[in-house]
Steps between C-alpha positions, in 0.01 A plus 500: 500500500215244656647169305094384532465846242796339272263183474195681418331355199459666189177487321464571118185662323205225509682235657537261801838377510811689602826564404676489821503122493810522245663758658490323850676180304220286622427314156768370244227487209235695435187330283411718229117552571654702848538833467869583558804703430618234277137520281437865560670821403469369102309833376511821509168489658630268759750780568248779483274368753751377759666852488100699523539446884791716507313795415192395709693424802783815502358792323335818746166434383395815724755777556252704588487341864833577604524729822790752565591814571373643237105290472329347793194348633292530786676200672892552394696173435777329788735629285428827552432493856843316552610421845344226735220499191727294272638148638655191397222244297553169584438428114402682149597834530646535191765227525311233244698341185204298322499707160915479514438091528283552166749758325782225544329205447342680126874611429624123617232364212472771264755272209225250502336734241590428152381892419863644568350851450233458783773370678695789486216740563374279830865498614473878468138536659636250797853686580283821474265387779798340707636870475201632620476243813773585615516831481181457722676286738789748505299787572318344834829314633792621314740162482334182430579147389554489109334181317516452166418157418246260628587313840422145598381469884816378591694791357746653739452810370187526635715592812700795355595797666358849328724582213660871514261768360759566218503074396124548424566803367723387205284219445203676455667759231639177318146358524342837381762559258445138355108617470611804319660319271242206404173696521317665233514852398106541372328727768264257700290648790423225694853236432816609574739576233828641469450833589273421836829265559687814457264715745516253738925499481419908516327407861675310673854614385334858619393384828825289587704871390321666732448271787896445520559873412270613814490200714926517474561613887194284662458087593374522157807574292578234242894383433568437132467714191422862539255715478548641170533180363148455563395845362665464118341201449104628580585780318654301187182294540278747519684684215441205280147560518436825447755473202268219326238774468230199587329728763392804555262723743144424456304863472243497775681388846112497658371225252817293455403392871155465410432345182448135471721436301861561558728784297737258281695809427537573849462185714815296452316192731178523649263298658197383266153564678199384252112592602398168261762298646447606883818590572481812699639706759412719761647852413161706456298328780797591722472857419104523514414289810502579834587121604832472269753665741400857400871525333648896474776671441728689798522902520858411507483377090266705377699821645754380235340550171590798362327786379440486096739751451730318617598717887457287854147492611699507854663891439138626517463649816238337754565145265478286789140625629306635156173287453460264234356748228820725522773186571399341159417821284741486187731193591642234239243434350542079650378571788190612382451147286648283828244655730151705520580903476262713452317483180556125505298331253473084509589347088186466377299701755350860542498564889764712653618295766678594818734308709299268721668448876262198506757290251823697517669473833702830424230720341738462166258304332630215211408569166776290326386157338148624516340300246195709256179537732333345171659170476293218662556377860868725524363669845466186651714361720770280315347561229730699269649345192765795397859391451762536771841604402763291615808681287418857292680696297461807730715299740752413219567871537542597835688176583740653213502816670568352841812275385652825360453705770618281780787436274586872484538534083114570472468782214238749387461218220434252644252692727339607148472123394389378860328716745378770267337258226284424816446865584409581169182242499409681866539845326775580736848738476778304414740442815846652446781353582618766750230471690527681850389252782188526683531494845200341552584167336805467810300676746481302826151493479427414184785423328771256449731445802796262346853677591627377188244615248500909701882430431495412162622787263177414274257506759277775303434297166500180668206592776355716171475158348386350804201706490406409167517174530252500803284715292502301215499150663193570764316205628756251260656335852823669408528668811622268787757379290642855427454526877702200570794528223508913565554363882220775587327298738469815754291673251207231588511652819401879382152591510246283337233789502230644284331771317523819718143649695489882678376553819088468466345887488224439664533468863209538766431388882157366609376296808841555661659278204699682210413405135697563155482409151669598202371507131757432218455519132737250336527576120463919478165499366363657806222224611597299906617174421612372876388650815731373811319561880535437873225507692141508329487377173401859305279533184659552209482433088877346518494119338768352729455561877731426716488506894895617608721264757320130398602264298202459312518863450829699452798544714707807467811540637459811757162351601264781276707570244869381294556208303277166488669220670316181464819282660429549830399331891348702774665708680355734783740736547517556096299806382294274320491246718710255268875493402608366189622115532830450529787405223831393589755403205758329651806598236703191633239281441188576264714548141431154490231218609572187796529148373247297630636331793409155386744546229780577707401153694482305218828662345783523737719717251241791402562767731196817647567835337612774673288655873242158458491340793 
């Protein structure tokens, strides 16, 4: 850590003065007109507005922004490009302990409150949040120094090595479990309470299972308690909630996203957006304009969804090249509400709209988190006020469902409380426990590569649940971290590719030069939506024309025809002139960010991770 970052004043709401200067041991007295820890922290207000930063400053106020295998955008993150595109910060990156300072400096104070209830409650809202930081922390750099109390500037434990992964890992379940125990009950949207503390035990408890249960024979693997340990408590957590019958499945999966106000039965924490207030975010703007990354879905995902009857969409024969009428005829019914199919009507509108290549990278257009095309302003960008979810019930469920499986004791009950409560709101068959496996979930391809998971005597029900919860969880940034904890970092290698086009049928030399176009009707309804050419731009009634092999236009893979790549740098000898850009996950490295390299400088004892040089 920087030990100029340990000094960093700390202001409160409305004022000038800091409350560093105590903790820094600079002044013996403190007047009473100055604002200090010694005249602060006296009401529950005080305590209420220190903590608001916490959720400003760590909740995802936009999951729908996160890039993977699974979503992308026309220019794909370092992290999925990997190789010489990721490198060593010299500062940030992650590696910043500000809103810890504030955690242990409120938790330091917090008996200056005569209110021993608000006490109790801010003690639980503070270890829930330190829970939550470092979680964070352990996610991007695995072991890291453990601070719970406030340091002077002098402090030689400014200069501590990283503590082992399994140190911060017991303190963080003895600061959730504290949380658990001091929080209230009442269902509360937009606070924490006890049962998002017991979610967010569910998470990370889930995450640490499976990281040390597939990361166990890599530079990853993680000495200490097992993985199973791990498991039985997310699923005891998890448990816990769906035993307090406090949630439960909103009805409409298309509208939970979309409404402006949040599902309390549902959302367990969410962000609050407000149109009066002008908080807003950007979720329909970045699905309606062409300058917002023109985010989409990969073939890869959408090939997963099953049909509504419950078979693999990938047993049909000629899956891989059917056009985008046939690929998403009678599917779970999600992926119909996650993005434009045919017959795709906007809340609140009347035009049958078709996927637009101008704002979806893929072709597999987002129609999650669209807010109603009545509301004021919502197609604007960052303009939408709709609640995000931070923690649902939905993922209550599958997390359940997960901890079970990898444990091995998973039963067709608990798939009946779990995974098929979920199905039943998508109008889907139930998943049986002796499930057969689908080869396409551990194809090479497309599937999932670790040894240890094609190994694993469950592998059918736990890739089954797998699939649901990608299904389920769509554009909620769940992704990467399954990637990363799964230790399935190959699979952001596999095709990013989209929606499927036939050679053109029309095909006809003149001057010397040959021409083609194709004409494509999108939704069945028999009118020409696109029309892709080389050559002379042709006449033609289709709405979205689109000249083949240019960027601006569309690139297919085998030059006139295949799958939309939008990824890509030119290439000659390519059919289409281009080849897709490169992506290189080093799996010694890239489970885990670089500290900054100023940190390393100004801390002697902190050591790189693993392959950062």
């Amino acid at each position: 850590m920087r030990r100029t970052m340990i000094m960093k004043k700390i202001l409160l709401p409305a004022v000038a003065l800091v409350l560093g200067l105590a903790s820094c041991n600079m002044l013996n007295t403190v007047p009473e007109s100055t604002l200090a820890p010694e005249n602060y922290f006296k009401t529950e207000t005080d305590l209420q507005l220190f903590s608001n930063t916490f959720y400003n400053n760590l909740l995802d106020k936009e999951p729908y922004n996160e890039q993977s295998d699974f979503n992308t955008k026309n220019e794909i993150s370092a992290v999925m490009k990997g190789g010489d595109q990721r490198s060593i910060p010299a500062s940030g990156g992650g590696w910043s302990w500000t809103n810890l300072r504030k955690m242990n400096t409120l938790l330091a104070h917090m008996e200056n409150c005569d209110d021993k209830a608000a006490v109790a409650k801010y003690t639980g809202v503070t270890k829930f949040f330190r829970a939550y930081f470092y979680f964070d922390k352990v996610q991007r750099f695995g072991d890291v120094p453990w601070i719970d109390r406030e340091l002077a500037s002098d402090d030689e434990q400014l200069f501590d090595p990283r503590a082992s992964r399994d140190v911060i890992l017991e303190h963080m379940i003895e600061d959730i479990d504290e949380a658990i125990s001091l929080l209230p009950d009442a269902v509360s949207m937009y606070r924490v309470n006890k049962w998002t503390a017991l979610t967010l035990k569910a998470n990370f408890c889930l995450y640490e299972g499976t990281w040390r249960k597939y990361h166990a024979n890599d530079v990853f693997a993680v000495d200490g308690k097992p993985a199973s340990y791990f498991l039985e408590l997310a699923a005891d957590a998890a448990a816990q909630v769906i035993a307090s019958g406090k949630y439960s499945l909103a009805p409409n999966y298309l509208k939970l996203f979309a409404d402006p106000d949040g599902d309390k039965n549902e959302y367990i924490l969410a962000i609050k957006n407000d149109f009066s207030l002008a908080i807003f975010n950007n979720s329909t703007g970045q699905a309606l304009q062409t300058t917002q990354g023109c985010p989409g879905l990969t073939k890869k995902f959408v090939d997963t969804f099953l049909m509504k009857d419950g078979s693999r969409f990938t047993d049909k024969e000629g899956w891989e090249t059917m056009q985008f009428v046939e690929q998403v005829a009678d599917r779970d019914p999600r992926l119909s509400q996650i993005i434009r199919t045919p017959g795709y009507k906007r809340i609140g509108g009347t035009d049958v709209l078709v996927p637009d290549l101008s704002c979806s990278n893929t072709g597999y257009h987002q129609a999650k988190y669209l807010m109603d095309c009545t509301l004021e302003g919502v197609d604007r960008v960052t303009r939408s006020y709709n609640d995000m979810p931070v923690y649902r019930y939905a993922e209550v469920l599958l997390m359940y469902a997960e901890a079970k499986a990898e444990l091995g004791t998973i039963t067709q009950e608990d798939l009946d409380k779990s995974i098929n409560v979920i199905r039943d709101r998508a109008g889907m068959p139930h998943l049986d426990r002796g499930v057969a496996l689908d080869p396409y979930l551990v194809s090479d391809k497309y599937g999932y590569l670790n040894p240890i998971l094609r190994s694993d005597p469950n592998v059918a029900i736990i890739t089954e649940i797998r699939r649901e919860r990608g299904v389920e969880l769509a554009w909620e940034a769940k992704r990467l971290a399954d990637v990363m904890r799964w230790a399935e970092g190959k699979c952001m290698e596999q095709p990013i590719y989209g929606m499927y086009f036939p050679e053109p049928a029309n095909n006809y030399d003149k001057d010397g030069k040959h021409y083609e176009y194709g004409e494509y009707d999108m939704d069945g309804d028999g009118v020409v939506d696109y029309c892709l050419w080389t050559g002379t731009k042709p006449k033609t009634t289709a709405k979205y024309v689109l000249e083949m092999g240019k960027t601006e236009g569309v690139v297919l893979t085998e030059g006139n025809h295949g799958y939309v790549i939008r990824q890509v740098v030119k290439d000659a000898s390519a059919p289409h002139g281009f080849k897709e850009v490169a992506r290189n996950f080093n799996e010694s490295r890239d489970y885990l960010y670089p500290i900054p390299s100023q940190e390393l400088i100004l801390n002697n004892n902190l050591k790189q991770n693993p392959g950062w040089i």
